[in-house]
C-alpha positions as CSV (number, residue, x, y, z in Angstrom):
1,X,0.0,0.0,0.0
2,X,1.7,3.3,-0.9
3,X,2.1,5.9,1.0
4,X,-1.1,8.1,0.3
5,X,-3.2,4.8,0.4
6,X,-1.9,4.7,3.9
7,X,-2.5,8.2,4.9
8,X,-6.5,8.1,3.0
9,X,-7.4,4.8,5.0
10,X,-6.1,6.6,8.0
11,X,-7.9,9.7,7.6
12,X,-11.0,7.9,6.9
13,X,-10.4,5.7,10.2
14,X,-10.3,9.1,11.7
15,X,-13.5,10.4,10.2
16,X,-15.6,7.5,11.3
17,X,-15.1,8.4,14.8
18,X,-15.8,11.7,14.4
19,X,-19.0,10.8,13.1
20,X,-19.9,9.0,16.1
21,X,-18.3,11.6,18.7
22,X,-20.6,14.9,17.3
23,X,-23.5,13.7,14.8
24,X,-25.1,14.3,12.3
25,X,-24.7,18.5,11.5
26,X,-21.5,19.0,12.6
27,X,-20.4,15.3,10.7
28,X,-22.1,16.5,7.4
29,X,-19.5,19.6,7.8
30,X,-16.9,17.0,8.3
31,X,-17.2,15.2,5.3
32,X,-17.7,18.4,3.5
33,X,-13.8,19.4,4.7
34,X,-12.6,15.9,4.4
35,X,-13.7,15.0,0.7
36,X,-11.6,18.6,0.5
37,X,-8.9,17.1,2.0
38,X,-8.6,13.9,0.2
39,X,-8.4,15.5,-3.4
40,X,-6.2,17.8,-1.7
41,X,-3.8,14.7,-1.3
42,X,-4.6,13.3,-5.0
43,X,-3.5,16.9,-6.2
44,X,-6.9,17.3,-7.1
45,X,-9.2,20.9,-7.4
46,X,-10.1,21.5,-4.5
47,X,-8.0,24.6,-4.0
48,X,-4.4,22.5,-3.4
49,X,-3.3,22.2,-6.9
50,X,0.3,21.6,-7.4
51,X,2.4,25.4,-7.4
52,X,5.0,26.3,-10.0
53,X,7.5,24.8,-7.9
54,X,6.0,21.3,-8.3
55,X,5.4,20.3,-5.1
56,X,2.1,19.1,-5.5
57,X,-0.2,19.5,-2.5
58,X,2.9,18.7,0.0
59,X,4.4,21.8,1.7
60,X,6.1,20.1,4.0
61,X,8.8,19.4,1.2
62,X,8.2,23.3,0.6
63,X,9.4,24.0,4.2
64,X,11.9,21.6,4.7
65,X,15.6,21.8,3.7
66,X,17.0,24.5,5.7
67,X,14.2,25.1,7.9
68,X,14.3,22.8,11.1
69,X,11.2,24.3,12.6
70,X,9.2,23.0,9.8
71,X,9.4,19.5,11.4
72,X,10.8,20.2,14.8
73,X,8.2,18.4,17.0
74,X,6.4,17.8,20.4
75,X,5.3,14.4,21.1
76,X,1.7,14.8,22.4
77,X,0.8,11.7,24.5
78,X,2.3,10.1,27.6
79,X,2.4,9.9,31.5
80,X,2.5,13.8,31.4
81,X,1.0,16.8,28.6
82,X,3.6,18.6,26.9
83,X,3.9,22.5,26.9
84,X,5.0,22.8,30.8
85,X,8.3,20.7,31.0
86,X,9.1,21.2,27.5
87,X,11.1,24.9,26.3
88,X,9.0,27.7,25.7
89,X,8.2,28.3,22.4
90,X,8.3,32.2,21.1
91,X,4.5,32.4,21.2
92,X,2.3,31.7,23.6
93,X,-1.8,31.6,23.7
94,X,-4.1,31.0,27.0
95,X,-7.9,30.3,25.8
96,X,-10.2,30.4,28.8
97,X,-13.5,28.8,27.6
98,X,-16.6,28.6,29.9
99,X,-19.0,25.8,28.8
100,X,-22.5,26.2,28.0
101,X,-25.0,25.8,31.5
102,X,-26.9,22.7,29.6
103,X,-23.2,20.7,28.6
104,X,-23.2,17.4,31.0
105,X,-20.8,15.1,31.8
106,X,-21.0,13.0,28.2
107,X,-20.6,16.5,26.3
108,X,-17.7,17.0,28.3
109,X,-16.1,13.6,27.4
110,X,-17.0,13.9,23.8
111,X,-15.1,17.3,23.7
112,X,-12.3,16.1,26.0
113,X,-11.9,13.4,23.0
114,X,-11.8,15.5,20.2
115,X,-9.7,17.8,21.8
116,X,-7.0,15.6,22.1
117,X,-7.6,13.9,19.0
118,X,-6.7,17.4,16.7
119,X,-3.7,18.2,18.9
120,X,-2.7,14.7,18.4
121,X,-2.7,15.1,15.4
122,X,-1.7,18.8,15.2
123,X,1.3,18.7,17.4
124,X,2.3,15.3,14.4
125,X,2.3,18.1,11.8
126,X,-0.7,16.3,10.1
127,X,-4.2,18.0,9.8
128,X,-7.1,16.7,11.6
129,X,-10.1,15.2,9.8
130,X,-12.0,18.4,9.5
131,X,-9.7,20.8,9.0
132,X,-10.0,22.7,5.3
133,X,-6.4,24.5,5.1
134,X,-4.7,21.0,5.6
135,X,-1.7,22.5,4.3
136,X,-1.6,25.0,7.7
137,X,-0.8,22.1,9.8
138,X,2.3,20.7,7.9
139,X,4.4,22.7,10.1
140,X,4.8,22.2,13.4
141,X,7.4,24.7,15.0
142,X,7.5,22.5,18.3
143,X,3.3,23.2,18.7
144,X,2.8,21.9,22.2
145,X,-1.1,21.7,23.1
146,X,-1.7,21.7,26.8
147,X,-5.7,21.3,28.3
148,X,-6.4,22.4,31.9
149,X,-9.8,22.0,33.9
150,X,-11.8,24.5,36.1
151,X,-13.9,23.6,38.8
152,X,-16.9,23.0,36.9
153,X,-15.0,20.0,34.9
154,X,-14.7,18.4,37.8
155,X,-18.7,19.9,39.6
156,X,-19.9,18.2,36.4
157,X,-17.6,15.0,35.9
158,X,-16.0,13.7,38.8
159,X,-16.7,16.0,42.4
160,X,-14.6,13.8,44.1
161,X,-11.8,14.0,42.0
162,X,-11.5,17.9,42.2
163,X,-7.7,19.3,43.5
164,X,-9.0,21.1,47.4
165,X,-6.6,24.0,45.8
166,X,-8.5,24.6,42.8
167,X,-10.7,27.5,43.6
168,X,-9.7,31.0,43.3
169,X,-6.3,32.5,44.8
170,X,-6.9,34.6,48.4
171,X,-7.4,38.2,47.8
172,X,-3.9,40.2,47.4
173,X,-5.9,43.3,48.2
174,X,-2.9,45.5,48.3
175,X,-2.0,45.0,44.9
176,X,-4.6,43.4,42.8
177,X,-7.5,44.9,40.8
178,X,-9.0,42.0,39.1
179,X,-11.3,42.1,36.7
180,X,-13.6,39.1,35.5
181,X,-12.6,39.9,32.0
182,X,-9.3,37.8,33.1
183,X,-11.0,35.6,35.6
184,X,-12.0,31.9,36.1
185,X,-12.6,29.6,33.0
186,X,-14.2,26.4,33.2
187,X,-11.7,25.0,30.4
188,X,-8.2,25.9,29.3
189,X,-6.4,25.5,25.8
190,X,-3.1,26.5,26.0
191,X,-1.3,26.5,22.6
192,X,2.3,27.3,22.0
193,X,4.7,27.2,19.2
194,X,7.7,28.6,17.1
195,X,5.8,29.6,13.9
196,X,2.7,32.0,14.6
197,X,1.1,30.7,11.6
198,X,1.1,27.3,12.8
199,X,-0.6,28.6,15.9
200,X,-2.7,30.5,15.0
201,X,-4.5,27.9,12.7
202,X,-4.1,25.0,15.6
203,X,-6.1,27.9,17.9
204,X,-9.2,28.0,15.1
205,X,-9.2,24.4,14.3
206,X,-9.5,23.7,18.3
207,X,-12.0,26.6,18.9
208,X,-14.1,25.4,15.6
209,X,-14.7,22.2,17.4
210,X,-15.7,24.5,21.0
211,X,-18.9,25.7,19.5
212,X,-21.7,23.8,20.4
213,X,-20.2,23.2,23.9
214,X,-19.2,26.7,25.1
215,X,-18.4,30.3,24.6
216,X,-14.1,31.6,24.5
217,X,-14.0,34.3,27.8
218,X,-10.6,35.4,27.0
219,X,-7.8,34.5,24.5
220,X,-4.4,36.2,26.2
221,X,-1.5,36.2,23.3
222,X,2.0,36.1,24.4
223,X,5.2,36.0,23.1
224,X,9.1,35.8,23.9
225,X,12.4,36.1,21.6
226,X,12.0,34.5,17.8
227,X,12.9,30.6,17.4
228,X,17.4,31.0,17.2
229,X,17.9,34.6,18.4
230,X,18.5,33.4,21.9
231,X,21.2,30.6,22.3
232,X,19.9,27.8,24.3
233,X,18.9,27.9,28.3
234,X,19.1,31.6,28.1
235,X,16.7,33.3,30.4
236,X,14.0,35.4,28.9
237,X,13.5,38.8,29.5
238,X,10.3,40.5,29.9
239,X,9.7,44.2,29.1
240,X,11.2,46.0,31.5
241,X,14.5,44.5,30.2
242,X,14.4,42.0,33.2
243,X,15.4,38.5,32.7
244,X,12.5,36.6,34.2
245,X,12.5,33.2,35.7
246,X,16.0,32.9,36.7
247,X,16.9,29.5,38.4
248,X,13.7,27.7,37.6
249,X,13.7,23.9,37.9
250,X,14.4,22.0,35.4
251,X,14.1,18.5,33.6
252,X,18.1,18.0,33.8
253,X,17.9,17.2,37.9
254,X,15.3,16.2,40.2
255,X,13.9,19.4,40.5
256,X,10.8,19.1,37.8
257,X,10.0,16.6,39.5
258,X,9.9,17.8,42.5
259,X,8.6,21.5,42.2
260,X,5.8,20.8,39.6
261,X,4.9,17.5,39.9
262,X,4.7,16.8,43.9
263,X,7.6,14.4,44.0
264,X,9.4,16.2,47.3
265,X,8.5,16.2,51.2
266,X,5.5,18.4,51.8
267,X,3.9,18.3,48.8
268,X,1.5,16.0,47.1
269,X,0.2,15.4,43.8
270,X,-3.7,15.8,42.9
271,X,-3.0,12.9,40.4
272,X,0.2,11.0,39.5
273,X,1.4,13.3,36.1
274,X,-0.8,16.0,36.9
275,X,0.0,19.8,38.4
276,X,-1.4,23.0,38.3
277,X,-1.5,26.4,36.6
278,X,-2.0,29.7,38.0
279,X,-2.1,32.3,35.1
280,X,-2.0,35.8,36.6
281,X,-2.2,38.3,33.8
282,X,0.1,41.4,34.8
283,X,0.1,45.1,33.6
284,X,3.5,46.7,33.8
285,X,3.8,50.6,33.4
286,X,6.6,50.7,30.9
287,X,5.9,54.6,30.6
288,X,6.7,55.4,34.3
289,X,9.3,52.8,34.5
290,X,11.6,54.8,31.7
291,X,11.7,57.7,34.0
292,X,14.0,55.3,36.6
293,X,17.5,55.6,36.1
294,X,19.6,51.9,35.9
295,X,20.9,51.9,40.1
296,X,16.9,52.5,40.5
297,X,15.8,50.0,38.6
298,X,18.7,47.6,39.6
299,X,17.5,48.7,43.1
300,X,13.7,47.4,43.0
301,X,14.8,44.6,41.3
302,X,17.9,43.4,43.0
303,X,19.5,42.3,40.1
304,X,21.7,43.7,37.6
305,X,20.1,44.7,34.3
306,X,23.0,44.0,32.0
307,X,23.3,39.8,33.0
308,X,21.0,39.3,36.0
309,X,23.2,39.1,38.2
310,X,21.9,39.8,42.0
311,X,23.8,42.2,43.2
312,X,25.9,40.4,45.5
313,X,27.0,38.4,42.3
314,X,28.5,38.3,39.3
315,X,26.4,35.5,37.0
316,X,22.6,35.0,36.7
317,X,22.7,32.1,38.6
318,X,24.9,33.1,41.5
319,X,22.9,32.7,44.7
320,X,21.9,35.9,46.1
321,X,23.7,36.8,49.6
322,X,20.5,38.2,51.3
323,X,23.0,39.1,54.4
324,X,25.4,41.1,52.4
325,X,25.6,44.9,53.5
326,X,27.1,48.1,52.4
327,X,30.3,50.0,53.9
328,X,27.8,51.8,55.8
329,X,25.6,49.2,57.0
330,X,22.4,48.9,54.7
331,X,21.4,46.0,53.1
332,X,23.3,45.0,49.3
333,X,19.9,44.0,48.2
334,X,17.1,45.9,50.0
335,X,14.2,44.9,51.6
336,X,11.5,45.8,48.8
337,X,13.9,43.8,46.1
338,X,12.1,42.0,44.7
339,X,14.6,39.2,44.6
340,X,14.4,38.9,48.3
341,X,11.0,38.9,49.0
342,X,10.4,36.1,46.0
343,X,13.3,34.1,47.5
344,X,12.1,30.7,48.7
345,X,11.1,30.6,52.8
346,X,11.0,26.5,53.0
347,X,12.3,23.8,50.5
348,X,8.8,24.0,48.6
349,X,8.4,26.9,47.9
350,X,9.5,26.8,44.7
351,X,7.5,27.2,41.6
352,X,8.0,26.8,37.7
353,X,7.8,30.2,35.8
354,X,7.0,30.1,32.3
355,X,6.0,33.4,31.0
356,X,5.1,35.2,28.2
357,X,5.0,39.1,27.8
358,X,1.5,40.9,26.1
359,X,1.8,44.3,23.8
360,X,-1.4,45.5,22.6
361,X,-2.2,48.3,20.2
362,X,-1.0,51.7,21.0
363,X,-4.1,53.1,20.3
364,X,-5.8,51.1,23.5
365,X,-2.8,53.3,25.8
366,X,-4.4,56.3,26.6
367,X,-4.5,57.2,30.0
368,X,-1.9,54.6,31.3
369,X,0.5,56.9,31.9
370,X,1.1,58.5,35.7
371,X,-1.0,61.2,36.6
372,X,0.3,64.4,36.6
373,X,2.9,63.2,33.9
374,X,3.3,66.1,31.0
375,X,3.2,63.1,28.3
376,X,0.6,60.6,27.5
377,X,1.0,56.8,27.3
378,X,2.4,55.1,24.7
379,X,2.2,51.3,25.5
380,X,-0.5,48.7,26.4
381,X,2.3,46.0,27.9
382,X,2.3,43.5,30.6
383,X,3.0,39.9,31.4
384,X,1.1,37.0,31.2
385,X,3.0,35.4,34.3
386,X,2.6,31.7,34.0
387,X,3.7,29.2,37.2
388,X,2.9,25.6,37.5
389,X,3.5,23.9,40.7
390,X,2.4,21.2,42.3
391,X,-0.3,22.9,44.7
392,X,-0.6,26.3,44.3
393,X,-1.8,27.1,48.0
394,X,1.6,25.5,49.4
395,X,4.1,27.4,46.8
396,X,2.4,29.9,44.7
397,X,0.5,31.9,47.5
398,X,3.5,32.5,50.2
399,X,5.6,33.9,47.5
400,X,2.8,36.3,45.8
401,X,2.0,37.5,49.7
402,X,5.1,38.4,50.3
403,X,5.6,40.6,46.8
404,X,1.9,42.0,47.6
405,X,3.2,43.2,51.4
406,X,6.1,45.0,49.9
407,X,7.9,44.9,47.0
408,X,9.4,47.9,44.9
409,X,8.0,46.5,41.6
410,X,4.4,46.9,42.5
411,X,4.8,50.9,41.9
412,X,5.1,50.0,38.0
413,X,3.1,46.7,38.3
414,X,-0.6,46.0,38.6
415,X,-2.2,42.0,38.6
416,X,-5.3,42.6,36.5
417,X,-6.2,38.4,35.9
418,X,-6.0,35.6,37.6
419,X,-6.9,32.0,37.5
420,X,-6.2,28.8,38.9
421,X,-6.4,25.7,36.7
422,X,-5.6,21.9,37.2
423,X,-3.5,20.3,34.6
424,X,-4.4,16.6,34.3
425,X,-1.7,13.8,33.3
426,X,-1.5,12.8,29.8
427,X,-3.0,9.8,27.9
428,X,-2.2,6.6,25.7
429,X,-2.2,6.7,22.2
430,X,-6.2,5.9,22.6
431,X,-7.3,7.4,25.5
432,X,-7.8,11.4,26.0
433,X,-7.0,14.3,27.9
434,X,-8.5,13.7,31.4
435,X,-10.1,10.0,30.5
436,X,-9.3,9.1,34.4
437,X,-12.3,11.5,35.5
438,X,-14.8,8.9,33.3
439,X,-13.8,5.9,35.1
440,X,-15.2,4.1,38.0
């Protein structure tokens, strides 16, 4: 059987189960895209005709050669989902869906399934059954696809199951001035990826199939440095020129394990592979921040700007000497540093920081600038601050309340978001995200 036989008999495998998972309407759309799709693959008409350069209906071959991206990729199964472990990508997008008030506990395991199928398929480089710009998905720029559940998941599905941390963080009242715009989400999609093409068409393929089960509440789109202008393990900076998530655990010692996963004395798993997210959605006021000088910033920060250094160092990842003083007696790194009120109090209270920065349109930054100030804002930025840990209650909230009871960075920051989700384990090559919660 030759290799398109292979790939048709497999497709059509693929569409048979669609069928069954969401019926009739949605199915008769299905075969619409897929009959699309398959004369795609012959090099037929319908609108993936061979180009002048002969590759017919394969741009794969387009993309490859000397362009690694094109077929760098992220295995989506496993004991664990991808996109928290693995490297960040340069883009970043957090989908907060809430479902529909009639979806049940079969709804939910229908979309749970084709959920995973199509990033199973997506994160492959190989476009699901329904999808009608097949040639989009050929690419797949290390596309992770990463599902996490809100309470009512679990209120519908499985009450017993639910994480006693996943409810809303306590109130950092000194700091925070949420806004429900960024709030709770009864589903996560988080999608990220090296080629924002590639993402942007994995985001509408997955959305596409969110329709007749809930409504999108928020989309936040992030991004760090491009795919190769960063050499490798370099710490990202966000945009107040700060490198951000310095010493983070990582997957070459124990410490993954440990931090995120529960595998350390004091902490505990909700489920063995399975963690959690709390996405806090950060404004930073760049405008006020360029009116402090290098020592102020260096200062609030307690690093140096130029290699993030603490200042009692002279490398990123030299440990900070919080006892370290001045000739005249004050502390190297002061009080409100941020660095020291973040540092670690006990042995888990560690957390994984993967974040992305946010820059909207200039023309939504009117008014963001201090008041009093003789010029007008000129940026929309922030952070969409990212940290998986084990049990956020335990890690996540000591460290935020001691940044919310002093640090210098809250005069140019402001937490507008937040939400707390659980990240379930991942699944076998026929199971599905969060196929566990279905089982008695």
């Amino acid at each position: 059987m030759s290799n398109d036989q292979n790939e048709t008999a497999r497709r059509r495998s693929l569409f048979s189960r669609r069928n069954l998972l969401i019926g009739g309407a949605t199915a008769s759309a299905g075969a619409v895209a897929g009959v699309g799709i398959e004369l795609a693959h012959r090099g037929g008409t319908s609108g993936n005709n061979a180009g002048s350069d002969g590759h017919e209906g394969n741009p794969q071959a387009v993309a490859s050669g000397d362009a690694p991206l094109a077929s760098s990729r992220v295995t989506f199964g496993g004991k664990r989902q991808a996109g928290i472990a693995t490297p960040a990508p340069a883009f970043g997008n957090f989908i907060g869906l809430r479902l529909r008030p009639s979806v049940g506990a079969s709804d939910i395991k229908r979309l749970l399934r084709i959920l995973s199928e199509d990033a199973r398929e997506l994160m492959s480089g190989r476009a699901p059954i329904n999808d009608q710009e097949p040639e989009l998905a050929a690419i797949s720029a290390n596309l992770t696809i990463t599902l996490g559940f809100g309470e009512r998941i679990f209120d519908v599905v499985n009450p017993g199951a639910k994480p006693s941390w996943l409810k809303p963080l306590p109130a950092f009242e000194k700091i925070d001035k949420l806004s429900d715009e960024w709030g709770a989400a009864d589903l996560l999609l988080q999608l990220c990826c090296d080629d924002k093409v590639t993402l942007a068409h994995a985001q509408r393929m997955l959305l596409k199939e969110t329709r007749s089960f809930g409504t999108v509440h928020w989309v936040q789109d992030g991004f760090r440095n491009s795919a190769g202008s960063l050499k490798k393990g370099t710490t990202m900076r966000n945009l107040f020129g700060q490198v951000d998530g310095t010493i983070n655990p990582t997957t070459e010692d124990s410490s993954m394990d440990d931090v995120v996963y529960g595998n350390m004395d004091g902490l505990k798993p909700w489920v063995d592979g399975g963690t959690s997210l709390v996405l806090r959605r950060i404004h930073m006021n760049v405008d006020t921040w360029d009116e402090v000088d290098v020592p102020g910033r260096e200062d609030a920060i307690g690093r140096k700007l130029s290699n993030g250094a603490p200042l009692t160092g002279q490398k990123e990842t030299d440990p900070a000497d919080l006892s370290a003083t001045t000739p005249i007696g004050f502390p190297v790194i002061a009080d409100y540093a941020h660095i020291r009120r973040a540092t670690a109090q006990a042995p888990h209270e560690k957390i994984l920081r993967r974040p992305y920065n946010y820059d909207l349109p200039v023309s939504q930054a009117s008014g963001l600038a201090k008041a009093g100030s003789s010029t007008g804002g000129v940026s929309q930025t922030g952070l969409i601050f990212a940290s998986y840990q084990a049990d956020p209650i335990k890690q996540f909230v000591p460290i935020q309340q001691r940044l919310a009871e002093l640090d210098m960075l809250n005069t140019w920051t402001v937490p507008i978001g937040s939400a707390v989700f659980a990240i379930p384990p991942g699944c076998e090559d026929d199971g599905f995200v969060g196929d566990f919660l279905f089982k008695e």
